[in-house]
Backbone as CSV, one residue per row, in Angstrom:
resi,resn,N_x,N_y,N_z,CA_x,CA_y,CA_z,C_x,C_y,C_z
1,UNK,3.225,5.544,-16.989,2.320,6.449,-16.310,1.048,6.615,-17.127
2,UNK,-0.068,6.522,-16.633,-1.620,6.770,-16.975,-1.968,7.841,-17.657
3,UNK,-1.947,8.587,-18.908,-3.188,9.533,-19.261,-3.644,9.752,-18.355
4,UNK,-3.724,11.268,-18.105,-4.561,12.235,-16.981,-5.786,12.605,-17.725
5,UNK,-6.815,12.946,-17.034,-7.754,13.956,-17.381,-7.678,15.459,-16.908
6,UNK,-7.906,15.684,-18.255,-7.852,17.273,-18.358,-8.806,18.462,-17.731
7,UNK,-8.682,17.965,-16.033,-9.774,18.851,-15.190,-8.535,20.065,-15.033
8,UNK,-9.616,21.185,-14.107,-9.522,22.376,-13.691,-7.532,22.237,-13.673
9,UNK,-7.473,21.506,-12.348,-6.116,21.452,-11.299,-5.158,20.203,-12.057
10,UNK,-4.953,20.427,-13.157,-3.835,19.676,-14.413,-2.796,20.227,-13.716
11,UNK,-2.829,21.110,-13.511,-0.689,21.383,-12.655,-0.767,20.347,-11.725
12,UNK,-1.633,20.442,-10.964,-1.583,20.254,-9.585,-1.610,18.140,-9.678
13,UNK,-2.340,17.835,-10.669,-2.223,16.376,-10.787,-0.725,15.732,-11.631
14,UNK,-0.357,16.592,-12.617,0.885,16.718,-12.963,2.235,16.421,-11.752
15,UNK,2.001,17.687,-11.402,2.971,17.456,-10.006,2.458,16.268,-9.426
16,UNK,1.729,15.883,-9.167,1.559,14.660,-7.981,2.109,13.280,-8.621
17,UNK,1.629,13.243,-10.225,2.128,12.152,-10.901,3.750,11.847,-10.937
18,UNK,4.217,13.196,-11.183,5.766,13.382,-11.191,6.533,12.587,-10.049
19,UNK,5.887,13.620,-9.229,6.146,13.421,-7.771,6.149,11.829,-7.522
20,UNK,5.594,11.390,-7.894,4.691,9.210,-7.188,6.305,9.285,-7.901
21,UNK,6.415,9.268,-9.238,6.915,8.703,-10.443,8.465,8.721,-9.890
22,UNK,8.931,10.256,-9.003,10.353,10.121,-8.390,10.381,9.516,-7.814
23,UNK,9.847,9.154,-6.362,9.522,8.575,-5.378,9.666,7.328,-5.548
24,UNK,8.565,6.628,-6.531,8.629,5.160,-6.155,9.752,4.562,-7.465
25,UNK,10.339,5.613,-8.178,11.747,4.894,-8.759,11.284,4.753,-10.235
26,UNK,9.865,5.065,-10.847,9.450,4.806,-12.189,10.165,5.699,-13.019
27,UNK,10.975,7.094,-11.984,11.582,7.840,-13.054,13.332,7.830,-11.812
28,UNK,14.045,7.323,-12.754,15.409,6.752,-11.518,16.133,8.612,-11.372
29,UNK,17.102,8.557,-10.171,17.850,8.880,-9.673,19.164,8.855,-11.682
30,UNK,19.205,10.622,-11.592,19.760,10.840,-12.753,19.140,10.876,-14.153
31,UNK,17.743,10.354,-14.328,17.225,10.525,-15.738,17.091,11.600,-16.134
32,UNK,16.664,11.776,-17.198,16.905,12.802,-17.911,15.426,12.796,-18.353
33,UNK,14.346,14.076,-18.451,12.882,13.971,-19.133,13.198,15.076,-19.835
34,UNK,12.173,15.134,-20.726,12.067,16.810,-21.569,10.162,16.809,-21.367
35,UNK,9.803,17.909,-21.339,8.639,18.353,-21.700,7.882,17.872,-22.681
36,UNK,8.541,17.367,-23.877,7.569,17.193,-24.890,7.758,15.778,-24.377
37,UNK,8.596,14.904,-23.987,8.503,13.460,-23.226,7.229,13.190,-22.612
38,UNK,7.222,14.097,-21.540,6.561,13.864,-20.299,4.737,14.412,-20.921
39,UNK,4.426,15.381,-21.638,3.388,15.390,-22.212,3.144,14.412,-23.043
40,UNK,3.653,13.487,-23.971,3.083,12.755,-24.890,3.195,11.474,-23.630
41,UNK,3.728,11.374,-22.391,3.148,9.980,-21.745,2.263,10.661,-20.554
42,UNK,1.753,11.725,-20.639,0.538,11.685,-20.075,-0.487,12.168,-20.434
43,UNK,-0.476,12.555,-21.808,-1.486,13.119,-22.771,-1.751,14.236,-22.465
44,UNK,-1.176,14.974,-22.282,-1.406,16.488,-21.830,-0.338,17.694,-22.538
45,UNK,-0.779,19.246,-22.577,0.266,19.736,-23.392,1.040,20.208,-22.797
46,UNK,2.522,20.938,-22.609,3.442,21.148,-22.682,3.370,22.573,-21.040
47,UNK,2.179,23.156,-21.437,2.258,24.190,-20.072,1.936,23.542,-18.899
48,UNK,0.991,22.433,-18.371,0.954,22.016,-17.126,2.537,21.549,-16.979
49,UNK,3.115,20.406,-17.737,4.386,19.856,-17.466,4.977,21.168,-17.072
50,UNK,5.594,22.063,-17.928,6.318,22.870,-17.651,5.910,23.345,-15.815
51,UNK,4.752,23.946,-15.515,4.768,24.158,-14.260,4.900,23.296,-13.745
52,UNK,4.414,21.943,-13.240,4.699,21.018,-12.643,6.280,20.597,-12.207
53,UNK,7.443,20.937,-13.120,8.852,20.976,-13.338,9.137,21.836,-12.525
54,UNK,8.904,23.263,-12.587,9.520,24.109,-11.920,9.400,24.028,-10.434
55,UNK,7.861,23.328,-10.041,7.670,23.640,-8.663,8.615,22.296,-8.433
56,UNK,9.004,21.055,-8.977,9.422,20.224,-8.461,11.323,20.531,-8.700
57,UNK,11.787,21.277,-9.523,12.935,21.920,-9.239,12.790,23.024,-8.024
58,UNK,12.381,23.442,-7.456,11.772,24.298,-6.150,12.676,23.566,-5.091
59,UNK,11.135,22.678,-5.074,11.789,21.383,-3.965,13.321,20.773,-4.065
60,UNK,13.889,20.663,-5.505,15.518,20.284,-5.645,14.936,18.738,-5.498
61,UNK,13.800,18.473,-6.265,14.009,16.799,-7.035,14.068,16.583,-8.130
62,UNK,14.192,17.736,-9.214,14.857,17.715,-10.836,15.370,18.930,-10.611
63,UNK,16.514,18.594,-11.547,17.916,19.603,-11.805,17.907,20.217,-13.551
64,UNK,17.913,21.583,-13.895,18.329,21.723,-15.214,19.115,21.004,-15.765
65,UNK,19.028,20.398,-16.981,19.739,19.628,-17.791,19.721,19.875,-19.184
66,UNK,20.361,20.766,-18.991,20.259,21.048,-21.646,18.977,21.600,-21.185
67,UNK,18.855,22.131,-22.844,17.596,23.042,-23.286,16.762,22.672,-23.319
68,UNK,15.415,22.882,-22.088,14.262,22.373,-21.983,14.592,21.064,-21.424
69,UNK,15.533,20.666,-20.771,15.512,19.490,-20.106,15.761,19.559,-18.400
70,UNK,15.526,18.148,-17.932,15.615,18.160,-16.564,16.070,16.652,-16.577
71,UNK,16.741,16.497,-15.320,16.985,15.308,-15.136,16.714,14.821,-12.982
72,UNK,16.153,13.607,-13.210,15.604,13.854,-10.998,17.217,13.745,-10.628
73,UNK,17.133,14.530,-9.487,18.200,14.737,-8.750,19.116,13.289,-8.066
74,UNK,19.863,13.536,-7.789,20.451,12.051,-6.686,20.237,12.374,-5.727
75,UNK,20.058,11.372,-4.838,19.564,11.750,-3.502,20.880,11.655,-2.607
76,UNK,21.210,12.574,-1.591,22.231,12.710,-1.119,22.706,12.546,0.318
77,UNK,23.399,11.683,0.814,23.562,10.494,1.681,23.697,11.572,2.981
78,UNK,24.679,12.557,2.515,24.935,13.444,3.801,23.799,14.533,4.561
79,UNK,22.432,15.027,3.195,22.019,15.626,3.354,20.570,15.019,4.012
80,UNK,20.618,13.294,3.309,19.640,12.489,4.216,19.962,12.699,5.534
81,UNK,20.876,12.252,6.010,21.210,12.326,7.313,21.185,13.443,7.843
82,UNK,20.815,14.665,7.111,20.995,15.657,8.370,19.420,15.783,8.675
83,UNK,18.792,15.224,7.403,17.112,15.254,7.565,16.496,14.304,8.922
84,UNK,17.590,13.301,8.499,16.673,12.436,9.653,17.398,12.685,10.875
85,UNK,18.237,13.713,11.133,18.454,14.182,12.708,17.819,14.902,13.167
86,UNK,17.039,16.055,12.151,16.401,16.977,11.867,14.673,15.959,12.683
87,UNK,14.443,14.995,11.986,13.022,14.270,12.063,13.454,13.746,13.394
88,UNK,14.187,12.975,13.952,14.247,12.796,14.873,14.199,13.311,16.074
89,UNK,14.729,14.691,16.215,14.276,15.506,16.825,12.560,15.936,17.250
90,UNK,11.628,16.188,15.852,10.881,16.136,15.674,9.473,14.833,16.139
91,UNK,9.935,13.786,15.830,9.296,12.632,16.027,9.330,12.277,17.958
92,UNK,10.687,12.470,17.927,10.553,12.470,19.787,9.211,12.971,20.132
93,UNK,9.789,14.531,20.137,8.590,15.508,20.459,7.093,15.319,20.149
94,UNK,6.971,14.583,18.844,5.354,14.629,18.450,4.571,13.082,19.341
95,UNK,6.176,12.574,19.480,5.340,11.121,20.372,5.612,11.152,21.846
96,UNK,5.865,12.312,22.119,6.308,12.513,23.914,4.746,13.678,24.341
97,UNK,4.389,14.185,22.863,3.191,14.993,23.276,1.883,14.034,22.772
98,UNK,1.856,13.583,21.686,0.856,12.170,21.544,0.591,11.703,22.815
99,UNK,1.665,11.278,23.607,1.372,10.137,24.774,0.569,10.976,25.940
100,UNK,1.065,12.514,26.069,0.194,13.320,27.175,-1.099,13.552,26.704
101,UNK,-1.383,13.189,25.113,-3.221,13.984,25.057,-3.792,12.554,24.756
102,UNK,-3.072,11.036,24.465,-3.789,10.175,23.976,-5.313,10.138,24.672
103,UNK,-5.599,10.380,26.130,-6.904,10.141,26.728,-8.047,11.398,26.206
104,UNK,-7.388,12.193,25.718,-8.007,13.060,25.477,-8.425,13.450,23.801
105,UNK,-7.873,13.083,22.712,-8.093,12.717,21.769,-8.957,11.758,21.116
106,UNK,-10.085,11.308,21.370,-9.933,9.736,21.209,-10.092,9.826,19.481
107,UNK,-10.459,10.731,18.239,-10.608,10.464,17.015,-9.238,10.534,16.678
108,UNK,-8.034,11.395,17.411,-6.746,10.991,16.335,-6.039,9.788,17.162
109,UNK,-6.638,9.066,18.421,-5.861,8.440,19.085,-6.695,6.657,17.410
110,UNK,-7.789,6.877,17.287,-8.582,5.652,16.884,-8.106,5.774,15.290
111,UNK,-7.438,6.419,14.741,-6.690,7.134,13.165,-5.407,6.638,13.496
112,UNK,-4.479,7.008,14.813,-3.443,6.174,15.257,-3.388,4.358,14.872
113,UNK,-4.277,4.053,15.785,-4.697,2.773,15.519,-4.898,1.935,14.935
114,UNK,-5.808,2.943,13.593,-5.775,2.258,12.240,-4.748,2.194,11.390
115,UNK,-3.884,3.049,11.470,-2.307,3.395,10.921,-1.885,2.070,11.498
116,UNK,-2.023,1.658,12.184,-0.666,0.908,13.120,-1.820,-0.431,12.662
117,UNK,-2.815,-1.050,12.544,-3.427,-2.195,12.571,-2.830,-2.290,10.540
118,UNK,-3.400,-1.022,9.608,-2.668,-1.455,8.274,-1.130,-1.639,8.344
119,UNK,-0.663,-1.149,8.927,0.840,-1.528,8.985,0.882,-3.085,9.486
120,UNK,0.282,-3.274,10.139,0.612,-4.686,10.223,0.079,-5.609,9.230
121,UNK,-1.045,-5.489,8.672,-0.883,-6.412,7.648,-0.489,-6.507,6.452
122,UNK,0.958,-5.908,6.702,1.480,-5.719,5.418,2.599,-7.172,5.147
123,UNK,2.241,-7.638,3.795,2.497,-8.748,3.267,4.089,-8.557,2.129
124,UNK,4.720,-9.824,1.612,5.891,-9.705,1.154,5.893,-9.006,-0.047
125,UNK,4.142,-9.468,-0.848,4.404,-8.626,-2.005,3.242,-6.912,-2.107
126,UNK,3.348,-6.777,-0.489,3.374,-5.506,-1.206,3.735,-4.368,-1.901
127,UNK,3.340,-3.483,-2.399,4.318,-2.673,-3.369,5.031,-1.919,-2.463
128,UNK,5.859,-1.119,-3.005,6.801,-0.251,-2.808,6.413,1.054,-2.282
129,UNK,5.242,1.818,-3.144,4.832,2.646,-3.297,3.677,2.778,-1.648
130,UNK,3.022,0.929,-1.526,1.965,1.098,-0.461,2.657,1.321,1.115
131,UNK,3.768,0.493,0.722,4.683,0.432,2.131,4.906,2.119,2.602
132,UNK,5.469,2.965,1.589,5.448,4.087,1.768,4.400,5.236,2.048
133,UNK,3.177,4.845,1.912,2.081,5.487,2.391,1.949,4.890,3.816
134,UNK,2.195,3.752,3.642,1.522,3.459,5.002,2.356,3.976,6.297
135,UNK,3.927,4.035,5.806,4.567,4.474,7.100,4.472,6.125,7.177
136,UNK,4.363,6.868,6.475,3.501,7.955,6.380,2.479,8.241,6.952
137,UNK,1.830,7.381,6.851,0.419,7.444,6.922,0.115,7.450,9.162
138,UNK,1.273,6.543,9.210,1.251,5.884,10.818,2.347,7.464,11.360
139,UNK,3.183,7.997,10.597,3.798,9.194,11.662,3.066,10.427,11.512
140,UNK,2.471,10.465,10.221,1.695,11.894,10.664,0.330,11.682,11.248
141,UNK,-0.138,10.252,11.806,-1.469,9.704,13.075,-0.544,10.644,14.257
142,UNK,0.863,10.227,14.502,1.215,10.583,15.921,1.590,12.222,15.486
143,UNK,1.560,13.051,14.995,2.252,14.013,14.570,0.526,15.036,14.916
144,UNK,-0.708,14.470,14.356,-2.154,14.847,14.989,-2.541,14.468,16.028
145,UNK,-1.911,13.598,16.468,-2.361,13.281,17.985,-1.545,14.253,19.064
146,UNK,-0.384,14.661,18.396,0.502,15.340,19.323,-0.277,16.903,19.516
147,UNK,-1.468,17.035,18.459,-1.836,18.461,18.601,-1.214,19.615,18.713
148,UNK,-0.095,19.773,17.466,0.693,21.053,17.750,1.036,20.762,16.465
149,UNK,0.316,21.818,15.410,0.118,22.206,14.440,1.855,22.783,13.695
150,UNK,2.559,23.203,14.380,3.628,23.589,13.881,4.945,22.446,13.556
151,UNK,4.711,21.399,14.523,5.028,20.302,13.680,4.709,19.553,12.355
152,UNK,3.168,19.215,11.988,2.926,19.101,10.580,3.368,19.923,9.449
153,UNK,3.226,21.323,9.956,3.698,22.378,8.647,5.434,22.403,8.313
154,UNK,6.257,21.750,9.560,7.475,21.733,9.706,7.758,20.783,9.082
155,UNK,7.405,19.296,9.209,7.654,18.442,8.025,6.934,18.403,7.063
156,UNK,6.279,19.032,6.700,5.143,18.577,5.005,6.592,18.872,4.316
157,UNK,7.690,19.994,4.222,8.188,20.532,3.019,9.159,19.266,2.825
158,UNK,9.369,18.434,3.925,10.388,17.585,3.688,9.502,15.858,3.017
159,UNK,8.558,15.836,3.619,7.839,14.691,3.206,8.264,14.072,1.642
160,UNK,8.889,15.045,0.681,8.708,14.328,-0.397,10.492,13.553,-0.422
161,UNK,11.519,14.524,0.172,12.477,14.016,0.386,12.659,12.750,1.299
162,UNK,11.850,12.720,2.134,11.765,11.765,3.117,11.329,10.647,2.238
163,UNK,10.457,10.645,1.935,9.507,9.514,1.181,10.377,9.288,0.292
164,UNK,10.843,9.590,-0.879,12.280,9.193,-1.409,13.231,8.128,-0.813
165,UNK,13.786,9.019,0.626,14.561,8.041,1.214,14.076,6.541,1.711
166,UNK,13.127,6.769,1.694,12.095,5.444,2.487,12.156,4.179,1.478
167,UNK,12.310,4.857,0.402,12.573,3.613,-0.527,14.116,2.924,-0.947
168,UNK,14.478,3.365,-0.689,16.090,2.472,-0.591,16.065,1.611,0.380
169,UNK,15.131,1.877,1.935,15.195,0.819,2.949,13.879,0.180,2.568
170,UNK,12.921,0.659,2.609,11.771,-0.253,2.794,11.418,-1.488,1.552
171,UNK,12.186,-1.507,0.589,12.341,-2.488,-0.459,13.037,-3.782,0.147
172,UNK,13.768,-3.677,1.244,14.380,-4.903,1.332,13.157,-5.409,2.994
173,UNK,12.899,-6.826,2.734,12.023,-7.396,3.356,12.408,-7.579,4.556
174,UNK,13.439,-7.532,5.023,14.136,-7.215,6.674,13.447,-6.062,7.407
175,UNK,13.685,-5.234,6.581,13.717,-3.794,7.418,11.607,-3.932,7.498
176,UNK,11.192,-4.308,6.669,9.845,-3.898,6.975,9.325,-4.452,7.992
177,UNK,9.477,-5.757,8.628,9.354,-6.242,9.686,9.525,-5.243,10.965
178,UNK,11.075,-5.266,10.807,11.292,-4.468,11.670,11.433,-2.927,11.888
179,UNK,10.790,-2.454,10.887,10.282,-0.642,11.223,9.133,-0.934,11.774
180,UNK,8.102,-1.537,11.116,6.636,-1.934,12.042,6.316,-2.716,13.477
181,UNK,7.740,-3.203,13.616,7.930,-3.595,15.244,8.259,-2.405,15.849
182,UNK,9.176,-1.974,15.646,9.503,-0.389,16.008,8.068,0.646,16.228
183,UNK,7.184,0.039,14.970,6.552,1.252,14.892,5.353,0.808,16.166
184,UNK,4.919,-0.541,16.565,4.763,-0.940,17.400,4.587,-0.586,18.828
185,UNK,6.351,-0.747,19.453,6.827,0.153,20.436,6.448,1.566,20.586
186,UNK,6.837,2.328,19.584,5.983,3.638,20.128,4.725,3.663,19.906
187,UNK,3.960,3.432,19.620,2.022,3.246,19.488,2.066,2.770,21.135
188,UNK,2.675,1.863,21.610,1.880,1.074,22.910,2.377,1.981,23.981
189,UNK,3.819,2.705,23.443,3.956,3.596,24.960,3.151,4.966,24.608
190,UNK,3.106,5.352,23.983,1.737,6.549,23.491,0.230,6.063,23.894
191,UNK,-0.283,5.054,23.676,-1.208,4.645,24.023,-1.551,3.999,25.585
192,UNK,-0.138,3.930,26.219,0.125,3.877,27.697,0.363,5.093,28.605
193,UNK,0.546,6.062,27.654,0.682,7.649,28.397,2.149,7.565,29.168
194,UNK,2.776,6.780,28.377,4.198,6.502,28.537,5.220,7.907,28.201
195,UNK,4.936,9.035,28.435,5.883,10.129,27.284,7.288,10.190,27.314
196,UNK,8.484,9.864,28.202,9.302,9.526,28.184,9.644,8.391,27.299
197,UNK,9.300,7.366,27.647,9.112,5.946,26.750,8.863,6.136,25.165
198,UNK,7.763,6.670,25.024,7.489,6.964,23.513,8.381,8.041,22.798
199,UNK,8.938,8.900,23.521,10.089,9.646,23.217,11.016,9.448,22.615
200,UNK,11.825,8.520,23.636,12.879,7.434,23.462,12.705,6.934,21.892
201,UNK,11.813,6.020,21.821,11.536,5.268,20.842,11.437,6.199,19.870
202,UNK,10.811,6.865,19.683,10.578,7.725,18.199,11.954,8.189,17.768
203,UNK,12.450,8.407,18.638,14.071,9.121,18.497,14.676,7.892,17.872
204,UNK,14.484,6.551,18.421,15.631,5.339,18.654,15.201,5.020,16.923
205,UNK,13.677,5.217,16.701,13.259,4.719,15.265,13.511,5.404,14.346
206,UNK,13.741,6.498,14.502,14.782,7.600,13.483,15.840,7.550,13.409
207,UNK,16.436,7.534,14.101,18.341,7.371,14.335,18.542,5.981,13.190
208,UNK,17.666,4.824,13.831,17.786,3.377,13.076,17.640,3.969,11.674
209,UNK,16.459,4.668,11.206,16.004,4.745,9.740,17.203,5.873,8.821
210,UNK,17.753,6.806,9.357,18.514,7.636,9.298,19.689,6.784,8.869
211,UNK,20.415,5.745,9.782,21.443,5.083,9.204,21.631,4.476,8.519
212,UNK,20.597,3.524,8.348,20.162,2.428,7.648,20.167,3.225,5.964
213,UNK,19.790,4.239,5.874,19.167,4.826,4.760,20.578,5.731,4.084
214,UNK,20.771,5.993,5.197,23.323,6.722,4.656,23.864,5.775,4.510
215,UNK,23.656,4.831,4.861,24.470,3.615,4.827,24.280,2.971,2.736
216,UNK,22.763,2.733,2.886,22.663,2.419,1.733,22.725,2.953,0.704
217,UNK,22.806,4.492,0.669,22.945,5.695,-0.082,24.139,5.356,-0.321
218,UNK,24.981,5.073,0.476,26.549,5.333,0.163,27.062,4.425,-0.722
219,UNK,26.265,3.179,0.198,26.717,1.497,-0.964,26.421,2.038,-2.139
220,UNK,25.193,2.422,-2.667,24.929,2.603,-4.082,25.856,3.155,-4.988
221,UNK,26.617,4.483,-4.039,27.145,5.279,-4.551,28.674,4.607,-5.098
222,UNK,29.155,3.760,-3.811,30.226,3.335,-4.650,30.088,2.514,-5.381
223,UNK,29.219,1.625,-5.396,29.106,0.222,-6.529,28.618,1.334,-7.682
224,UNK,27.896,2.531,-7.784,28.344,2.972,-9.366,29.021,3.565,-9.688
């Protein structure tokens, strides 16, 4: 991890570094950090880390571990799955209301678009980390297009758990193909004013990502 600069909002870049660092696997499932660790690899002293820790024990992605320690949480196969029944629910809805305002939107319908045109040119060696912005990047296009504000605030708290899970599937070169075909299907029935159709699909592309993602949680779990 990079040396930060020591502006105003040091918690706030702290946390975000942390945060990438769980996420894309630079700090694994079970490690163990201490404070004086995590300041001497980002050149910073000991009180941003410390806050940065607590808000990310908040969320329940580091766990107390010994004195002054933490270690990132495991991610948990049963509790994925109740998330992505939870999103699925959610995703229906934001692409069954996307598809009724697409004519009427046209700046989050043309933000849609661009979500869905970078998703496609995504190549074998892209990173880990980009794949995960980008499918991000393409559900909260339909989540502003759906224009109902209480959906975004409903998933932001989960986004970091989610994004977590995204990386156990989106590493293997199968699935990326085919989430962005998926992701495909619902863009064209949203953009067809299809809302039933795009419904369907958002649901059908959660359920898929949901299993796919318990499934592999679990393998891990018994092969260690």
């Amino acid at each position: 991890m990079i040396p930060l600069d020591p502006l105003p909002n040091l918690i706030d870049q702290v946390y975000g570094r942390l945060l990438e660092a769980i996420i894309d696997r630079t700090l694994l499932p079970g490690q163990r950090i201490t404070q004086n660790e995590l300041a001497d690899r980002l050149g910073v002293s000991r009180q941003p880390i410390s806050h940065a820790l607590h808000l990310l024990h908040r969320q329940g992605l580091v766990a107390e571990s010994g004195k002054r320690g933490f270690e990132v949480t495991q991610l948990d196969p049963q509790r994925i799955r109740e998330l992505y029944e939870v999103r699925g629910a959610i995703d229906a809805l934001a692409a069954r209301l996307a598809a009724t305002r697409v004519k009427e939107d046209s700046a989050a319908r043309t933000q849609l678009e661009s979500a869905l045109e970078a998703g496609r040119a995504i190549d074998d060696d892209a990173p880990l980390a980009r794949l995960i912005a980008l499918d991000v990047d393409f559900h909260s296009a339909i989540y502003r297009l759906a224009g109902n504000t209480a959906i975004e605030e409903m998933i932001a708290p989960q986004w970091p758990h989610m994004r977590r899970s995204m990386a156990t599937v989106l590493a293997e070169l199968d699935y990326r193909g085919s989430a962005w075909t998926e992701h495909e299907t619902i863009a064209a029935h949203i953009f067809s004013g299809n809302a039933a159709a795009a419904e369907a699909a958002a649901l059908a592309h959660a359920q898929t990502a949901g299993r796919m993602t318990e499934e592999k949680l679990r393998a891990i779990d018994v092969a260690a």
